[in-house]
Each structure stands twice: as structure tokens, then as C-alpha cells.
NUBATI-51779 format. One line per 3 residues: number of its first residue (from 1); for each residue x, y, z of C-alpha. Coordinates in nm, 2 decimals. Each point is the difference from the previous one (the first is absolute). Layout:
<recs>
NUM	X:Y:Z  ...
</recs>
This chain:
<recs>
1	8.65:10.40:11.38  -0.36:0.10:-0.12  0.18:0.17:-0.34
4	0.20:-0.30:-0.07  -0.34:-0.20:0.03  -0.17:0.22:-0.20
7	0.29:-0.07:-0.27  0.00:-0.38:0.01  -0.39:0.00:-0.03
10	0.00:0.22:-0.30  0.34:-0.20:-0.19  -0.25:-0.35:0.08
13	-0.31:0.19:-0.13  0.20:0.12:-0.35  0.17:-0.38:-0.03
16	-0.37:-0.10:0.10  -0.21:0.27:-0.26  0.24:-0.12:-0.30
19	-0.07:-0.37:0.05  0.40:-0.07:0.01  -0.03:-0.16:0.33
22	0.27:-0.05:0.23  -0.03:0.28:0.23  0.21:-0.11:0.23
25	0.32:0.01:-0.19  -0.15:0.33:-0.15  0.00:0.15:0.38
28	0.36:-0.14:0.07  0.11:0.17:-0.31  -0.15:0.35:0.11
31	0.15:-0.07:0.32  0.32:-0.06:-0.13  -0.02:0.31:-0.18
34	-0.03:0.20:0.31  0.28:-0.17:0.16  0.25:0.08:-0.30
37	-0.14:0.38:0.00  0.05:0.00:0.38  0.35:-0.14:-0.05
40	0.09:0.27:-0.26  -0.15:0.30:0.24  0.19:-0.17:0.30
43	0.30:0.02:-0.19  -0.05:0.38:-0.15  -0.07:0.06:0.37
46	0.27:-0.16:0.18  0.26:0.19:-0.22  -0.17:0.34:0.01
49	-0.01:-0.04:0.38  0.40:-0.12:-0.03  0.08:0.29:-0.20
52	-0.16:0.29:0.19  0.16:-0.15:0.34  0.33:0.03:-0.18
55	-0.06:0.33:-0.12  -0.13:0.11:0.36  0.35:-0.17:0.16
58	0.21:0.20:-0.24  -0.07:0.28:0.16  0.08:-0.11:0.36
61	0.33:0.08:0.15  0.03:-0.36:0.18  0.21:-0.18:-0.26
64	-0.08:-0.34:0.14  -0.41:0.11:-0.10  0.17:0.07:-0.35
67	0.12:-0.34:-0.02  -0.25:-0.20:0.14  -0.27:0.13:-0.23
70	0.26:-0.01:-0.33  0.05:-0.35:0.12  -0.42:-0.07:0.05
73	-0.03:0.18:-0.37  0.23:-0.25:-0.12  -0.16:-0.28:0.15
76	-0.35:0.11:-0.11  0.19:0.01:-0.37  0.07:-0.37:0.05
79	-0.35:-0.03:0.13  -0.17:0.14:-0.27  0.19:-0.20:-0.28
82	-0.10:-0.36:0.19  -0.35:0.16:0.03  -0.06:0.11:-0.38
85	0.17:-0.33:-0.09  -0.26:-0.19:0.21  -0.26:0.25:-0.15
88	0.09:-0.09:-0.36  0.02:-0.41:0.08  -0.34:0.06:0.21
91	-0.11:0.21:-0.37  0.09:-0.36:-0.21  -0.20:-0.19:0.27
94	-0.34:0.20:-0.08  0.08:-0.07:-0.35  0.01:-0.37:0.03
97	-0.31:0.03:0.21  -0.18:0.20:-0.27  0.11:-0.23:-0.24
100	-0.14:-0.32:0.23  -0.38:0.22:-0.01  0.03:0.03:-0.38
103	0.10:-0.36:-0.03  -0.29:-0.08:0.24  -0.24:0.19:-0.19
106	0.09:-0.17:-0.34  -0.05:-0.31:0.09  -0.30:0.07:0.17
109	-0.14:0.09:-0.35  0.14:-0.31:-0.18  -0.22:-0.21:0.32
112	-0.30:0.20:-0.14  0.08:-0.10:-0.37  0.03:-0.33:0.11
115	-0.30:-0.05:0.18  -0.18:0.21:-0.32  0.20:-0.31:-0.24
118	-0.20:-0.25:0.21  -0.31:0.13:0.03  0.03:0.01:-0.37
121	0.11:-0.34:-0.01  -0.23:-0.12:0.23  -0.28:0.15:-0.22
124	0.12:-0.15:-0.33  0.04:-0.34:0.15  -0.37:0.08:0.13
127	-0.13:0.08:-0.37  0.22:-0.28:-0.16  -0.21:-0.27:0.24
130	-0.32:0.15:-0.11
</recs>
């Protein structure tokens, strides 16, 4: 979608404005972010739908409605637990990813103090020949 585009362009353009590089990994982490907060909504969703269905087959006189819809509540209960489990695992995942970026970024820094160690060195060897 043109909003999601709009999204990925301006996460590249921040990674891009700080000079932290990696961009990509910096839009897969923003994406993963939306996936975990559309995993948590699906799951408040699913059991608010689950719930009022219940509630509405209560008051029905068929008692077979009653039980499927106690028995679909149930299962959405089951559902929900395997879901926010996944959420929590999926919530540890994004860490470690996080982690790999800050990682990344460190030892891009310890590459630019390198290369700024042997520009130095370079330059004193220079002035020791001359």
C-alpha cells in the first residue's frame, strides 16, 4: 500500500539522516513491529468478537446455538492463549533483531576507528621516512 511505502521510505531516510546505515534491517524491524501490533489487535479482536457472539447466543432459546457458541468461546480461549504465546516468542524475536542492528552499528564504528588508526599510521610512517 501507498501508506506502508510511505513508512518504509521515511524508517530508510531516519537510518539514512543518522549515518547508522543499514536501512534495510531498520525497515524489517519497523515492519516487524507492525506485524506484532497487528498480532495483538487480531487477538483483542478475535476474542471481543468470541465474546459478544456468546453473549448474543445466551439469549437464544435453541440450546444447540447455546452450545455451539460456548463451545466456539472455548476454542477462541485456546486460540488466543497459542496466539499471545506466539506474540510474546514473535516479541523475543524483534529483540534479537534490535540487538543484531545495535551490534551492526558498533562495529561499524570500530571499522571507522580503524580506518582513522591507519590513516594515522600511514601518516607517521610517511613523516618517519622523511
Amino acid at each position: 500500500s501507498v501508506l506502508a511505502m510511505f513508512r518504509r521510505a521515511a524508517v530508510s531516510a531516519k537510518a539514512a539522516a543518522s549515518g547508522a546505515g543499514h536501512s534495510e534491517l531498520s525497515i524489517a524491524l519497523s515492519e516487524e513491529k507492525n506485524v506484532h501490533e497487528a498480532a495483538v489487535k487480531l487477538i483483542a479482536a478475535k476474542t471481543d468478537a468470541s465474546v459478544y457472539s456468546y453473549k448474543w447466543a445466551r439469549g437464544e432459546s435453541n440450546r444447540a446455538i447455546q452450545d455451539v457458541f460456548l463451545k466456539l468461546c472455548g476454542l477462541t480461549s485456546v486460540w488466543s492463549e497459542a496466539q499471545s504465546e506466539f506474540v510474546h516468542k514473535y516479541k523475543e524475536y524483534r529483540g534479537g533483531l534490535k540487538e543484531v542492528l545495535h551490534e551492526e552499528r558498533g562495529i561499524d564504528e570500530v571499522r571507522k576507528q580503524q580506518a582513522t588508526c591507519a590513516s594515522r599510521l600511514t601518516k607517521l610512517k610517511k613523516q618517519v621516512r622523511d
